[in-house]
N, CA, C and O atoms as a Tripos MOL2 file, in Angstrom:
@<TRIPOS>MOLECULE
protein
  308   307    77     0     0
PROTEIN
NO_CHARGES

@<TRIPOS>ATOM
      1 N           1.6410 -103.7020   69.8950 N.3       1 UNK1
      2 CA          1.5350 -102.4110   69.2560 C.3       1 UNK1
      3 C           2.8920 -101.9860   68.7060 C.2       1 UNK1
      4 O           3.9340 -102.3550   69.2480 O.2       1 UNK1
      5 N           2.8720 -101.2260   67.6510 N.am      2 UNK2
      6 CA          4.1100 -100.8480   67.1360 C.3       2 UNK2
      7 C           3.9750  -99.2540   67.5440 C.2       2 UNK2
      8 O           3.0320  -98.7250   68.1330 O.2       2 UNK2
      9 N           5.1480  -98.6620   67.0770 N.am      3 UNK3
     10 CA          4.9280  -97.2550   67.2960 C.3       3 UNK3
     11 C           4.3070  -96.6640   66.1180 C.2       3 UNK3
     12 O           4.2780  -95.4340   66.0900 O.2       3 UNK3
     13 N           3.7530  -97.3750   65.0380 N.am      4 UNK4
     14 CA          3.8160  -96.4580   64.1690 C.3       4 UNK4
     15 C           1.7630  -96.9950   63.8600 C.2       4 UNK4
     16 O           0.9950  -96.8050   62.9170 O.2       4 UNK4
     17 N           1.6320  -97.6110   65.0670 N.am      5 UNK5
     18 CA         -0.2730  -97.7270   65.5320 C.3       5 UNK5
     19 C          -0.3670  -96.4110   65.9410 C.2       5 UNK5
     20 O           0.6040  -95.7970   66.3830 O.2       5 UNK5
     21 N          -1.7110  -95.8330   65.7990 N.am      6 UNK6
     22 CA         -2.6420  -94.5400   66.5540 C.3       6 UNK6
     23 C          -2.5730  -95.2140   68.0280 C.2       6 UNK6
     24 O          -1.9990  -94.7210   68.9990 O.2       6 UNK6
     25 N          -3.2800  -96.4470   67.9900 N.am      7 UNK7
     26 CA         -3.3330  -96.7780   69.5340 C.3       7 UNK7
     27 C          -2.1240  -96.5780   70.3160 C.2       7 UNK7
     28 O          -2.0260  -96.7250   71.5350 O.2       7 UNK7
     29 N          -1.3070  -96.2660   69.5870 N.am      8 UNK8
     30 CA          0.3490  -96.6870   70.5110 C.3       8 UNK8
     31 C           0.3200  -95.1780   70.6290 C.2       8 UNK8
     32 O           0.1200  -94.8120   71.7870 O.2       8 UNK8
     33 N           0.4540  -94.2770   69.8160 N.am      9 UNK9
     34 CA          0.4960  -93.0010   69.6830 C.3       9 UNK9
     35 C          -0.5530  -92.2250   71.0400 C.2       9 UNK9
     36 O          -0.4230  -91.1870   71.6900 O.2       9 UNK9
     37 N          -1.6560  -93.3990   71.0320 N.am     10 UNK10
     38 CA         -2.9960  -92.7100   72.0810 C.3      10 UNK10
     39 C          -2.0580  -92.5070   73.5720 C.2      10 UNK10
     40 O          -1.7580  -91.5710   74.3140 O.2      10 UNK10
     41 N          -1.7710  -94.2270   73.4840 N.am     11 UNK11
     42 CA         -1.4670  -94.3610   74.7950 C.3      11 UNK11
     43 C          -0.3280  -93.3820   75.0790 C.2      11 UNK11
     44 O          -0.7450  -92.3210   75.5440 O.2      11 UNK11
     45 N           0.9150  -93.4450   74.9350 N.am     12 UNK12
     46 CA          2.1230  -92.6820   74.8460 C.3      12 UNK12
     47 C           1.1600  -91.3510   75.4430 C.2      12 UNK12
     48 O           1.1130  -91.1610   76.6580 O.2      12 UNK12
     49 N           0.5630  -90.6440   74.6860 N.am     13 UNK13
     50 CA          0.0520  -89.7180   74.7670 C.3      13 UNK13
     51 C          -1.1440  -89.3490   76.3430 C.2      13 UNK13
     52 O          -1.4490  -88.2890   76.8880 O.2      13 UNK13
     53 N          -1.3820  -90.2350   76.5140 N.am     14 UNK14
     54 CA         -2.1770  -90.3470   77.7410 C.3      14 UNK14
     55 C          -1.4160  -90.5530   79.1410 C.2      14 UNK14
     56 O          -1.7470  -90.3400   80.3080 O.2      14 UNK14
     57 N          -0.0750  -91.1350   78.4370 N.am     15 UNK15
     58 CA          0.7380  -91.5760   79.7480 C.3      15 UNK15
     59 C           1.3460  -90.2230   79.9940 C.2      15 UNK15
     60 O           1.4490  -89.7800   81.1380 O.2      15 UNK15
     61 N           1.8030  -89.4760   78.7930 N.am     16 UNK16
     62 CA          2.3750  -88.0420   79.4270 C.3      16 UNK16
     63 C           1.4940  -86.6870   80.2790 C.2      16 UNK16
     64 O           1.7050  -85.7810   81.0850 O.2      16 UNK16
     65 N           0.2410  -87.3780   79.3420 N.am     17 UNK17
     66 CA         -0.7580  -86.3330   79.8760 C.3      17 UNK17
     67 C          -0.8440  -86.3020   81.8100 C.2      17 UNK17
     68 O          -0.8520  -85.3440   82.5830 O.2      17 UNK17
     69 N          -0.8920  -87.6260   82.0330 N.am     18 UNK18
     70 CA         -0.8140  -87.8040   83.1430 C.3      18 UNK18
     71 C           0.0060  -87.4580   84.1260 C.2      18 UNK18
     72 O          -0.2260  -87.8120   85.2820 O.2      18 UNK18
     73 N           0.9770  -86.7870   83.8250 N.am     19 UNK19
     74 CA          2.3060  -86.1820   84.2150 C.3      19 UNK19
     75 C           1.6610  -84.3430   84.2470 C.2      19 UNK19
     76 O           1.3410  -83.6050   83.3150 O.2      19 UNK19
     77 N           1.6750  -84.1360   85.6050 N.am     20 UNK20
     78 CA          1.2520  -82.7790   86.1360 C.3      20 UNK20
     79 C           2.1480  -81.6800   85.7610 C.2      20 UNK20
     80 O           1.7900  -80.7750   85.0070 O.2      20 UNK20
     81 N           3.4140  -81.7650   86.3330 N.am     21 UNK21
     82 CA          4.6590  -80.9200   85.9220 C.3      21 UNK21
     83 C           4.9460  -80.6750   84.5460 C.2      21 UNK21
     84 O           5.6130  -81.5730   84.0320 O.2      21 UNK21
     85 N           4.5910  -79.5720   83.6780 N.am     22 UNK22
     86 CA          5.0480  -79.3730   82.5210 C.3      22 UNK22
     87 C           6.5130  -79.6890   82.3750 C.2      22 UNK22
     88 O           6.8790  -80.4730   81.4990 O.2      22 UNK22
     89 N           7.3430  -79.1310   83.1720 N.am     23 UNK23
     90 CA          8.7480  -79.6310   83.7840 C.3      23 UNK23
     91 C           9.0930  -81.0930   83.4730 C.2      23 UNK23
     92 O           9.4620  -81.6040   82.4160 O.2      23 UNK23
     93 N           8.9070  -81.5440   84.4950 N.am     24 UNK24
     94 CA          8.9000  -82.7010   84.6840 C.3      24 UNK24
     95 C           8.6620  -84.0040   83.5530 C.2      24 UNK24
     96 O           9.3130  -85.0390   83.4070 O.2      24 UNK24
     97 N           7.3530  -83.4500   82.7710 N.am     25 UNK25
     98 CA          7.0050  -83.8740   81.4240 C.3      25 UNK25
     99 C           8.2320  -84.0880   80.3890 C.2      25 UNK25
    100 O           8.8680  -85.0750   80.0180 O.2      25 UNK25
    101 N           8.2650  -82.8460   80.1250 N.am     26 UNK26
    102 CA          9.6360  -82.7820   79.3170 C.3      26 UNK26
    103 C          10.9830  -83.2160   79.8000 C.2      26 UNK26
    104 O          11.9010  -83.0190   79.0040 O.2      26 UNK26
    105 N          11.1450  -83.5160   80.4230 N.am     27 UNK27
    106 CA         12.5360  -84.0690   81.1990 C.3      27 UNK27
    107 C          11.9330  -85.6410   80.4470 C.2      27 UNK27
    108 O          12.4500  -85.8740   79.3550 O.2      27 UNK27
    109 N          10.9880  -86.6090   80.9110 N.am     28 UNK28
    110 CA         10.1550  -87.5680   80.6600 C.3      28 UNK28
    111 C          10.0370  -87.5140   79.1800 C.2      28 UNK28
    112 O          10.1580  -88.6000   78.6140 O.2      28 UNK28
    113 N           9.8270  -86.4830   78.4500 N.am     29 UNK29
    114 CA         10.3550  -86.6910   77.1830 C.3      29 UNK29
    115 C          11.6040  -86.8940   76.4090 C.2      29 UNK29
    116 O          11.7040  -87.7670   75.5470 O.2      29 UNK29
    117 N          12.6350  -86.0040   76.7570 N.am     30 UNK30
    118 CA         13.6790  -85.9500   76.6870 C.3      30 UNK30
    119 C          14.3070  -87.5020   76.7980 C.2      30 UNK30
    120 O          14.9090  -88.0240   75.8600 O.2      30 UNK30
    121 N          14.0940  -88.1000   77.9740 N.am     31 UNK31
    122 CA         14.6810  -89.1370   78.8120 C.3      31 UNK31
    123 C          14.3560  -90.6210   77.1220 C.2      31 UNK31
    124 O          15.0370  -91.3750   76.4260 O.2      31 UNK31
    125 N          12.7540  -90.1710   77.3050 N.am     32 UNK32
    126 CA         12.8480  -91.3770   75.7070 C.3      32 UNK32
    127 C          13.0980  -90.9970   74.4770 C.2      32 UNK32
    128 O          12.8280  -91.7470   73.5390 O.2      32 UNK32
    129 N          13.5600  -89.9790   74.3180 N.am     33 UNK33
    130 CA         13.7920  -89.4640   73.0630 C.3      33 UNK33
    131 C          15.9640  -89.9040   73.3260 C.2      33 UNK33
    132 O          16.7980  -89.9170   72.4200 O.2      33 UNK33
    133 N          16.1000  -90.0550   74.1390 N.am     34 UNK34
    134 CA         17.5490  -90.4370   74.3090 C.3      34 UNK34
    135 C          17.6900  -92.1700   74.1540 C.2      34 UNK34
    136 O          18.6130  -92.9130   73.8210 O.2      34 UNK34
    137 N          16.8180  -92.2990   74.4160 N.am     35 UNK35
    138 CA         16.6710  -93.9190   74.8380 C.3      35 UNK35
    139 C          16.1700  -94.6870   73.4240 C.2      35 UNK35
    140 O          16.4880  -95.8570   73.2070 O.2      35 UNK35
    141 N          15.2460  -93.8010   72.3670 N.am     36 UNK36
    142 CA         15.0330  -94.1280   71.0330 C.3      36 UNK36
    143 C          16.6690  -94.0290   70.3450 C.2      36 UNK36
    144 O          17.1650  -95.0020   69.7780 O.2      36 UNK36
    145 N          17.2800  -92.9220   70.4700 N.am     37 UNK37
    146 CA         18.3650  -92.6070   70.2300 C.3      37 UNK37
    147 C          19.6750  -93.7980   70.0620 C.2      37 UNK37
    148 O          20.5160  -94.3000   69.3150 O.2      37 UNK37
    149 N          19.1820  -93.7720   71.1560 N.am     38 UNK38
    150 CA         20.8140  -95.3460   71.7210 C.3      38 UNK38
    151 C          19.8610  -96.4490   71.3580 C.2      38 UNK38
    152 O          20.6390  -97.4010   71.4230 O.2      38 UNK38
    153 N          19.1730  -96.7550   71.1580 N.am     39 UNK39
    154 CA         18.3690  -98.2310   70.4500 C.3      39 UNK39
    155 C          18.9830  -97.7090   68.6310 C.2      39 UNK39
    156 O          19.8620  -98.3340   68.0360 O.2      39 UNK39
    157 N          18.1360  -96.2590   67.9600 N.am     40 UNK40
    158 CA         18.4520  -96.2570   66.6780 C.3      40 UNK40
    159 C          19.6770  -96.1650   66.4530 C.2      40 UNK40
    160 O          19.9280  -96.6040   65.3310 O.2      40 UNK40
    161 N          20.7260  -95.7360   67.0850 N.am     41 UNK41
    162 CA         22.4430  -95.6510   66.5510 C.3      41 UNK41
    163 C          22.9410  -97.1080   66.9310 C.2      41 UNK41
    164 O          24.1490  -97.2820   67.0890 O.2      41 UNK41
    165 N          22.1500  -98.0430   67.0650 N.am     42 UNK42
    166 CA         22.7590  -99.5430   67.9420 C.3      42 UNK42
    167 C          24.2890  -99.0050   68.8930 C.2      42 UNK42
    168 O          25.4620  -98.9910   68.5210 O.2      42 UNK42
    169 N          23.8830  -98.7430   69.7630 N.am     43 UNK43
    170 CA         24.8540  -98.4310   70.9180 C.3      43 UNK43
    171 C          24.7410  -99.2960   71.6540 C.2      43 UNK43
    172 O          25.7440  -99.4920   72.3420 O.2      43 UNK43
    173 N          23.9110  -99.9410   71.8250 N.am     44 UNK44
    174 CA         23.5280 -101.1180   72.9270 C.3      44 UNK44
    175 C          22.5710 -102.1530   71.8640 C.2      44 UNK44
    176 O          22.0330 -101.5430   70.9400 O.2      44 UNK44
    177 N          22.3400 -103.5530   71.9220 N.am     45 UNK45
    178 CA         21.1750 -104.2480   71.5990 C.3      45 UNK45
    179 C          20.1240 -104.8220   72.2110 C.2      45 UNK45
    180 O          19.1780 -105.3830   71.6580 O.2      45 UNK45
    181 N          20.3800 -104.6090   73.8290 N.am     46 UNK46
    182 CA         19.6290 -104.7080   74.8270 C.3      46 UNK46
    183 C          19.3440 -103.6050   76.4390 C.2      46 UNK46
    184 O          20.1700 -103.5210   77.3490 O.2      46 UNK46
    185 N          18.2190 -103.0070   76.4110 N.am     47 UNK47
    186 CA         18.4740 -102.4800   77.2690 C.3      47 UNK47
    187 C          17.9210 -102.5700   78.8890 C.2      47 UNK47
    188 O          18.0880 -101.7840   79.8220 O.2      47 UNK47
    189 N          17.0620 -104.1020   78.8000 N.am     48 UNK48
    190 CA         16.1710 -104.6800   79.5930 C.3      48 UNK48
    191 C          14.8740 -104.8920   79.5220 C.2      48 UNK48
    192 O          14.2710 -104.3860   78.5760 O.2      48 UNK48
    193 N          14.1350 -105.7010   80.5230 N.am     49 UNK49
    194 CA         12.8800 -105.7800   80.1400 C.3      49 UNK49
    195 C          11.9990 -104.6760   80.8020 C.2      49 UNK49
    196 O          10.8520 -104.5450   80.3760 O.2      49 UNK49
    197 N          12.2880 -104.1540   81.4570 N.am     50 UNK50
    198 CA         11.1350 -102.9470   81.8540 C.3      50 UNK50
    199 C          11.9270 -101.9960   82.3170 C.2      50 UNK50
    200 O          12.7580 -102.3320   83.1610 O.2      50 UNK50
    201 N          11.8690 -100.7100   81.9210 N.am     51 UNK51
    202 CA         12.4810  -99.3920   81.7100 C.3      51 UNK51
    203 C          11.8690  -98.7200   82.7000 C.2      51 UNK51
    204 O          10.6940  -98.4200   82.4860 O.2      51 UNK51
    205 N          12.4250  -98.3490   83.8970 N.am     52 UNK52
    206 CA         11.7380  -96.8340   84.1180 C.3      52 UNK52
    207 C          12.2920  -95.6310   84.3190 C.2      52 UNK52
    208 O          13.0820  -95.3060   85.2050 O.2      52 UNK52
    209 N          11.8070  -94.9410   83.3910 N.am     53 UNK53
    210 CA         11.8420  -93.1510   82.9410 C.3      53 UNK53
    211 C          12.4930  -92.8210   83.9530 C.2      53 UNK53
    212 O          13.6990  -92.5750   83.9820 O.2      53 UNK53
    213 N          11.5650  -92.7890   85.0490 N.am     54 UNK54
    214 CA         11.1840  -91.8800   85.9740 C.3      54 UNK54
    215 C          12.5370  -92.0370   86.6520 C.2      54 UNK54
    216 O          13.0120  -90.9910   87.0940 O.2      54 UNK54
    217 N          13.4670  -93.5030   86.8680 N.am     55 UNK55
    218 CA         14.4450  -93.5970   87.5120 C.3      55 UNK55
    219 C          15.4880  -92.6090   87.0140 C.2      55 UNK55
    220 O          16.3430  -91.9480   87.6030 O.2      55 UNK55
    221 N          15.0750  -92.7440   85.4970 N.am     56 UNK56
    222 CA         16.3600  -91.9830   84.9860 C.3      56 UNK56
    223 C          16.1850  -90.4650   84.9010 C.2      56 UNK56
    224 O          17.0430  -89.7010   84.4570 O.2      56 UNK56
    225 N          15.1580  -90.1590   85.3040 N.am     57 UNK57
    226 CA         14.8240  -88.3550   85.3090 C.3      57 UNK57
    227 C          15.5620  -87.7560   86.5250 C.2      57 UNK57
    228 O          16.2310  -86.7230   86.5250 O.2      57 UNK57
    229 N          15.3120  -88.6240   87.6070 N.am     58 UNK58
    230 CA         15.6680  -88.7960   88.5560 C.3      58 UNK58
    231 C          17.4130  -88.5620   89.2320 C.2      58 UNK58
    232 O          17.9620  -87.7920   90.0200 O.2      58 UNK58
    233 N          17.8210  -89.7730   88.3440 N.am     59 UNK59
    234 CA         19.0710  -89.9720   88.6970 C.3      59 UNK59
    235 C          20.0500  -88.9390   88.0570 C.2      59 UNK59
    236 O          21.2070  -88.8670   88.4710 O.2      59 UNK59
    237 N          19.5800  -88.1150   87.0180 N.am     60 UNK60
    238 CA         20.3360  -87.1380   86.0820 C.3      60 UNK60
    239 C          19.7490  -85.6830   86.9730 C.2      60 UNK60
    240 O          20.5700  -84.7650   86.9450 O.2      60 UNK60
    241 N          18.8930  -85.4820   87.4790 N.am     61 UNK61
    242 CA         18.3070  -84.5370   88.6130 C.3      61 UNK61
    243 C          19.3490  -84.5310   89.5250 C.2      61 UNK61
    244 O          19.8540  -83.4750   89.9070 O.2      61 UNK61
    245 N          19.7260  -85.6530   89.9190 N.am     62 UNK62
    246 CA         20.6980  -86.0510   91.2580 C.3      62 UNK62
    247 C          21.9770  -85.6420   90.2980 C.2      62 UNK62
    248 O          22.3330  -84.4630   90.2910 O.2      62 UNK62
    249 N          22.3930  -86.2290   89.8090 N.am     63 UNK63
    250 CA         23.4770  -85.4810   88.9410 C.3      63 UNK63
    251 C          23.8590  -84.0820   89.2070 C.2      63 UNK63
    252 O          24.6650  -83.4450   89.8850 O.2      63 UNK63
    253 N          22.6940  -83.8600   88.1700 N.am     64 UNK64
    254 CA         22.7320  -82.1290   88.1720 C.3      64 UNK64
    255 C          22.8990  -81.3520   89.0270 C.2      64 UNK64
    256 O          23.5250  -80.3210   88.7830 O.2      64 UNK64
    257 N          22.3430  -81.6340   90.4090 N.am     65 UNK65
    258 CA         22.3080  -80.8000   91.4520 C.3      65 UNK65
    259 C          23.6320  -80.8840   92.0680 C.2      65 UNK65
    260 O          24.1390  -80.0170   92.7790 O.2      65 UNK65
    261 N          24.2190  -82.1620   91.6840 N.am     66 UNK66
    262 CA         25.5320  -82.4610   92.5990 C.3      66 UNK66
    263 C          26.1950  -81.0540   91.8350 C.2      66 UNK66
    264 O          26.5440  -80.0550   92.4640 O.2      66 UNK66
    265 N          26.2740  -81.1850   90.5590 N.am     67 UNK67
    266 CA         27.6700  -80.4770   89.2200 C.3      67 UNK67
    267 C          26.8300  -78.8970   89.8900 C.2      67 UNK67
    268 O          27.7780  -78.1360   90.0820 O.2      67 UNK67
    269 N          26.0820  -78.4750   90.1200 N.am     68 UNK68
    270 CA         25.7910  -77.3020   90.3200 C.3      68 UNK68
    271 C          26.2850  -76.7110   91.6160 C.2      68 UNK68
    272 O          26.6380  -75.5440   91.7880 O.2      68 UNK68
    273 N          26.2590  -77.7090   92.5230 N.am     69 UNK69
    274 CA         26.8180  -77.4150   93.9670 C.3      69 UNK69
    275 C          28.5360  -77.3940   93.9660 C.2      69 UNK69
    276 O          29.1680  -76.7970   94.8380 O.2      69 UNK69
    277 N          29.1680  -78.1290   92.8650 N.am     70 UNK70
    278 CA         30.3470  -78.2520   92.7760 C.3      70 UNK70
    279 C          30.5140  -77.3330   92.1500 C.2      70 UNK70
    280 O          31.3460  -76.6590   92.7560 O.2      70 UNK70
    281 N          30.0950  -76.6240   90.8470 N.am     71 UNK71
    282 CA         30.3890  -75.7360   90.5150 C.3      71 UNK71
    283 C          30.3140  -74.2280   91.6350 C.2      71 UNK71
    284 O          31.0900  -73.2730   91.6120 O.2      71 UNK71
    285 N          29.2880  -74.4080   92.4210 N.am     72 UNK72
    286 CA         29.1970  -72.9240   93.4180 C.3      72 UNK72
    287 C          30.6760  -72.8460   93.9160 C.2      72 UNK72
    288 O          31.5380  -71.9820   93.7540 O.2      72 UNK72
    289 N          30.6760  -74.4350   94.7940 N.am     73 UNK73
    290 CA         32.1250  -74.1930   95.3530 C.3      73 UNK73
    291 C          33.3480  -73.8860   94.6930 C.2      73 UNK73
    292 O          34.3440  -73.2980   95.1130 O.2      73 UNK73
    293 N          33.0520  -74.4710   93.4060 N.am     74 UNK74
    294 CA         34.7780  -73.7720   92.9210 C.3      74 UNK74
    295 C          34.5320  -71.6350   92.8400 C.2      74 UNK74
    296 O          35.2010  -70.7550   93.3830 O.2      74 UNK74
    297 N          33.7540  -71.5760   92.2620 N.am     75 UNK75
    298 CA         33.7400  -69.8120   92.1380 C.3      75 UNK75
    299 C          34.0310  -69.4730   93.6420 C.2      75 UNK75
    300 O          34.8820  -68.6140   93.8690 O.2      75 UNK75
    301 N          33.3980  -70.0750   94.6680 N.am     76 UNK76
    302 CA         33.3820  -69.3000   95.3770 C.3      76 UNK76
    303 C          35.3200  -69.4690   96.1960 C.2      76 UNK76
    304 O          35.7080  -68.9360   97.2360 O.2      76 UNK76
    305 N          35.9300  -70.1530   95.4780 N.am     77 UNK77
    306 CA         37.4400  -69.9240   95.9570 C.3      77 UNK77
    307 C          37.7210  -69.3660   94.5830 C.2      77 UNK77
    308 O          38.8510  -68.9680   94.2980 O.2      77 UNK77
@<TRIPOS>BOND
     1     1     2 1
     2     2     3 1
     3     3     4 2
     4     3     5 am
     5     5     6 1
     6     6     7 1
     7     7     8 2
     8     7     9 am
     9     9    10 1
    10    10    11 1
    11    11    12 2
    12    11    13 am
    13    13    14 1
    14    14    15 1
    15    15    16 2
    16    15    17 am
    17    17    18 1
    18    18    19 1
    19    19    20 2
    20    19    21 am
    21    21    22 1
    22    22    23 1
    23    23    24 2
    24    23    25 am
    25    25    26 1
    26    26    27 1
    27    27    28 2
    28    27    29 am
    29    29    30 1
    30    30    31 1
    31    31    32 2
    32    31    33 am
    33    33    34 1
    34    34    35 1
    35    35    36 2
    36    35    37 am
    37    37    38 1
    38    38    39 1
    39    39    40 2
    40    39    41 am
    41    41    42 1
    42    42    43 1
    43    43    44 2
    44    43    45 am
    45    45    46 1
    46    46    47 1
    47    47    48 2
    48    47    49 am
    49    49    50 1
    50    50    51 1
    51    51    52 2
    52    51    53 am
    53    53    54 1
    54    54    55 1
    55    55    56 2
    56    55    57 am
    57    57    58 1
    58    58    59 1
    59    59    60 2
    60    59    61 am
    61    61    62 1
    62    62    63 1
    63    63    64 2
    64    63    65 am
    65    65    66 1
    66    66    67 1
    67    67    68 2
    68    67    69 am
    69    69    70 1
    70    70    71 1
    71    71    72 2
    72    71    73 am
    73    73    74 1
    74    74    75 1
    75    75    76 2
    76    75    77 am
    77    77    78 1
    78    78    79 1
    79    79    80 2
    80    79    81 am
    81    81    82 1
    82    82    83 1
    83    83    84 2
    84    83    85 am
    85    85    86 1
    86    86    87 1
    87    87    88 2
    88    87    89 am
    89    89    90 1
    90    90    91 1
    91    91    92 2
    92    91    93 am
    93    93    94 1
    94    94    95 1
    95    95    96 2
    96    95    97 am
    97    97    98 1
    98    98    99 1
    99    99   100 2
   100    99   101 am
   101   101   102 1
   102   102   103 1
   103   103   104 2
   104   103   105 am
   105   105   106 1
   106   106   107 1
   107   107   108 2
   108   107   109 am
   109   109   110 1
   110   110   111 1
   111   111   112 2
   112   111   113 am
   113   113   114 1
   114   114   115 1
   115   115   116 2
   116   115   117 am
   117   117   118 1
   118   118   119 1
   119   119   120 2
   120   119   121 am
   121   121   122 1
   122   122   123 1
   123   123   124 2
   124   123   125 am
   125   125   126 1
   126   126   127 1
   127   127   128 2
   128   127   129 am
   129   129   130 1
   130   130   131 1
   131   131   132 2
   132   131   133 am
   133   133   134 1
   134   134   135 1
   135   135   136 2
   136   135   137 am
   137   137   138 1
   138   138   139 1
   139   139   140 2
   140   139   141 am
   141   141   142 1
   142   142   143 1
   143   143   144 2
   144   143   145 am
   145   145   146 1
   146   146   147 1
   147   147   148 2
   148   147   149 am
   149   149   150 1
   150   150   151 1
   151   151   152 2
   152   151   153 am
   153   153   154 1
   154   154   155 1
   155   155   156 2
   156   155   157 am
   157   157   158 1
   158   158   159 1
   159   159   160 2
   160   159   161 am
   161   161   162 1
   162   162   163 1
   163   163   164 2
   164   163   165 am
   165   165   166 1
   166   166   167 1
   167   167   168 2
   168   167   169 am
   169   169   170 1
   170   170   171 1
   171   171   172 2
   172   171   173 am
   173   173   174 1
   174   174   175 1
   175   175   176 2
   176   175   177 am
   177   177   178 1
   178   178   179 1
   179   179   180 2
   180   179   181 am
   181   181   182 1
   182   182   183 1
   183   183   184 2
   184   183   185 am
   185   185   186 1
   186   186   187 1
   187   187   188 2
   188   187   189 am
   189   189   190 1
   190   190   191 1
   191   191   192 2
   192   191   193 am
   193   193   194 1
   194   194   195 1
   195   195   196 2
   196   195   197 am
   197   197   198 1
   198   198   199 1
   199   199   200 2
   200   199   201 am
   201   201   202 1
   202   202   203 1
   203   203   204 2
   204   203   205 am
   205   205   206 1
   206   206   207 1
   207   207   208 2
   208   207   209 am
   209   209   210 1
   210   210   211 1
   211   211   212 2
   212   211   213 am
   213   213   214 1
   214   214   215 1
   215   215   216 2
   216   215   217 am
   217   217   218 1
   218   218   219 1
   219   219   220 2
   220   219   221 am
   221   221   222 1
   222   222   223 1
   223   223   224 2
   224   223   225 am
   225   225   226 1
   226   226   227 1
   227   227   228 2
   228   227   229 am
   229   229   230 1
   230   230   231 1
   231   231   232 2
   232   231   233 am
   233   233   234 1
   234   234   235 1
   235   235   236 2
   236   235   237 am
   237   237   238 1
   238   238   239 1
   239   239   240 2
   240   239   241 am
   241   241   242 1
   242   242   243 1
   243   243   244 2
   244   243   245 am
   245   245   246 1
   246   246   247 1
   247   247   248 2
   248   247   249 am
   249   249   250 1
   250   250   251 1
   251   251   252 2
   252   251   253 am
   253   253   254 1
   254   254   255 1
   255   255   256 2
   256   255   257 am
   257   257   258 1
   258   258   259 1
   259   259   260 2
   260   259   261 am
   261   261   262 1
   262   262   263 1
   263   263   264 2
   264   263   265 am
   265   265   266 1
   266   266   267 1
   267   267   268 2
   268   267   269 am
   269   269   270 1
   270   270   271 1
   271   271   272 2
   272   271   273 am
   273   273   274 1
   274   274   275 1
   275   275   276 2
   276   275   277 am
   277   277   278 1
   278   278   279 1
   279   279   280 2
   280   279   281 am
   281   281   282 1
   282   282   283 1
   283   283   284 2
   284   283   285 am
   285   285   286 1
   286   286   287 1
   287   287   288 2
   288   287   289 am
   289   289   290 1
   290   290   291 1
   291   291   292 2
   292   291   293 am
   293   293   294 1
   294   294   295 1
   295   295   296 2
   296   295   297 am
   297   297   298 1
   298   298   299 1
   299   299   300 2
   300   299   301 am
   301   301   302 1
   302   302   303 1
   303   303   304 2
   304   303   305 am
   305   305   306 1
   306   306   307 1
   307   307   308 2
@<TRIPOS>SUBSTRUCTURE
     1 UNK1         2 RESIDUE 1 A UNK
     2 UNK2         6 RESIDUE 1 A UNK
     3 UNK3        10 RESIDUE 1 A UNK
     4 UNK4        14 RESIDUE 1 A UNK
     5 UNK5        18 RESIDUE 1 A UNK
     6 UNK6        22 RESIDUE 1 A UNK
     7 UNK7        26 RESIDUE 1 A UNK
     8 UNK8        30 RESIDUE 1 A UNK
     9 UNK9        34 RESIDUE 1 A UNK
    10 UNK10       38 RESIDUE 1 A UNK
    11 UNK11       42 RESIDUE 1 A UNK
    12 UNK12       46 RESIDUE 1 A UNK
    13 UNK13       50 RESIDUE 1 A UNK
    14 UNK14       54 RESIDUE 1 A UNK
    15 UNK15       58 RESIDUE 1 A UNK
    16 UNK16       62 RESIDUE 1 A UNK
    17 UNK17       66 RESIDUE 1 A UNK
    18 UNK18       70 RESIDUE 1 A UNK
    19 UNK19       74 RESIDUE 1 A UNK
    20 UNK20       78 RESIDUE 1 A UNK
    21 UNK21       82 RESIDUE 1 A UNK
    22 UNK22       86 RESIDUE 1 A UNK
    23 UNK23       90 RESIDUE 1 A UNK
    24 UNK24       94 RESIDUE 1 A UNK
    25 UNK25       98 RESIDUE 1 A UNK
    26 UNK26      102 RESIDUE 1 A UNK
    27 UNK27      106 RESIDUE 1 A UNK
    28 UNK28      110 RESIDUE 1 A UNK
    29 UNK29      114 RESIDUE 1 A UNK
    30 UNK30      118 RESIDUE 1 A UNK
    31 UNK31      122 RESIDUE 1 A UNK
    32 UNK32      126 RESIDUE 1 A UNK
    33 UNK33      130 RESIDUE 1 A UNK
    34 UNK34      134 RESIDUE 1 A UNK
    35 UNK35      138 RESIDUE 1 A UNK
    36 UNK36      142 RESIDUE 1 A UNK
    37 UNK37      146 RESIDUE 1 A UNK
    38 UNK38      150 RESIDUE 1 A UNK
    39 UNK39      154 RESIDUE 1 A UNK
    40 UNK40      158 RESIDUE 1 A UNK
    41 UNK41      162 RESIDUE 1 A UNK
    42 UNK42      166 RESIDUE 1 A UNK
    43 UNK43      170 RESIDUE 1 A UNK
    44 UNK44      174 RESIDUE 1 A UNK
    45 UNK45      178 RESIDUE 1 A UNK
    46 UNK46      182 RESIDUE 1 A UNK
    47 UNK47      186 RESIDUE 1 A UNK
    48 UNK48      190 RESIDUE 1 A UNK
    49 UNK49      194 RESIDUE 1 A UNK
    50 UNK50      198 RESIDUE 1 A UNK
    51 UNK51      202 RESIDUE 1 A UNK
    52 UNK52      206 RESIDUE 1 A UNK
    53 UNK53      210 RESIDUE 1 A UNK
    54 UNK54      214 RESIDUE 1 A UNK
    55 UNK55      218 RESIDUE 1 A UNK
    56 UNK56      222 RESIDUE 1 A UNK
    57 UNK57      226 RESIDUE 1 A UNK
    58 UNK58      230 RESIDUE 1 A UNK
    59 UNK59      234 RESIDUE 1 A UNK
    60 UNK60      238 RESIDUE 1 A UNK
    61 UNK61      242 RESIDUE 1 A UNK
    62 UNK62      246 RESIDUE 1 A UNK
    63 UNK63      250 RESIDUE 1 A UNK
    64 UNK64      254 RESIDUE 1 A UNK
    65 UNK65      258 RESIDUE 1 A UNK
    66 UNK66      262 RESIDUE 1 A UNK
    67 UNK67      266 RESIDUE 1 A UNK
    68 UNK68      270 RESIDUE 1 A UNK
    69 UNK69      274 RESIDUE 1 A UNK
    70 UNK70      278 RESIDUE 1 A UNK
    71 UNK71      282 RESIDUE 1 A UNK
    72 UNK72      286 RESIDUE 1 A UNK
    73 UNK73      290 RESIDUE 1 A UNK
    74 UNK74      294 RESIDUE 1 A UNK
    75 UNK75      298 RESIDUE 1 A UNK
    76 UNK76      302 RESIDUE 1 A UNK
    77 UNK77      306 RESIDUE 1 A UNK
C-alpha cells in the first residue's frame, strides 16, 4: 500500500480510531507527523524495520514529566 491508496488512508484511520484517549491520540499523531517529517527533510535514510509510536509517546511523556519536576524545583529556590 502506498499512502496515497484509500485502503492505506482506511487503515491509518482505523488504527487511530482504536485509540480511546483523545489525548493520547493526538500525541500518536503528532509522534508520525514528526517521523514523516525526518523521512521528508532526509535527516536520516533509515529508521528501522518496525516503528513503535507508542514507545515514542511514551518516552517524550517520561521526558516531560522529568523537565516539569525540574522546573518546580528550580522556582521553588
Amino acid at each position: 500500500m502506498t499512502s496515497g491508496e484509500l485502503k492505506f488512508a482506511l487503515r491509518v484511520e482505523t488504527a487511530l480510531n482504536s485509540i480511546p484517549q483523545p489525548e493520547y491520540r493526538q500525541l500518536v499523531v503528532e509522534s508520525l507527523m514528526v517521523l514523516a517529517l525526518i523521512i521528508e527533510h532526509n535527516l536520516t535514510n533509515y529508521l528501522g524495520e518496525t516503528l513503535y509510536v507508542e514507545q515514542f509517546v511514551h518516552c517524550a511523556n517520561g521526558q516531560f514529566l522529568q523537565d516539569q519536576v525540574s522546573q518546580v524545583c528550580l522556582r521553588a529556590y
